[in-house]
N, C-alpha and C positions, 0 to 999 in steps of 0.2 A: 676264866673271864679275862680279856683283854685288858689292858692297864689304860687307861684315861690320860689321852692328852694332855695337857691346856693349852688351847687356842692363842695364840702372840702375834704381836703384828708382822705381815710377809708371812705367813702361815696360809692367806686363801684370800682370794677375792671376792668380788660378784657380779656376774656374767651380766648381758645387758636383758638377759629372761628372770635375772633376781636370782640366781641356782649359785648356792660357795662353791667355788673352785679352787681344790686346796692346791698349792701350789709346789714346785720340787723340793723346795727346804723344808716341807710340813711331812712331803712322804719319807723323804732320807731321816729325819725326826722320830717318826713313827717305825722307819726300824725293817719296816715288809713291805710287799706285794701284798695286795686284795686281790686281785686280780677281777678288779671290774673295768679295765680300761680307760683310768683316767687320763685325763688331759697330759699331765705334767709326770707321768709317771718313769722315775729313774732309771728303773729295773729292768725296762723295754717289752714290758708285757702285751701283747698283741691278742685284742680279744678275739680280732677276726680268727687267726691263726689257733689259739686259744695256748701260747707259746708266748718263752723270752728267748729278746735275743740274746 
């Protein structure tokens, strides 16, 4: 099991559809890649590609 965050502020926002958007200091925090292609992501993950740079 993955280890549990906690949430702090500058960790994510909320997009104007209401969806948290975490943000690069939340993924560099966390440590990995998901590789779901998000927004802010450090690692350069490319879902189209399904590749980092």
């Amino acid at each position: 099991m993955k280890e549990l965050i906690p949430l702090e502020e500058g960790d994510f926002y909320l997009s104007e559809e209401g969806y948290k958007v975490f943000t690069k200091k939340y993924h560099l925090k966390r440590g990995y890649c998901c590789e779901s292609g998000c927004r802010h992501c450090p690692y350069g993950y490319n879902k189209k590609t399904n590749a980092r740079r």
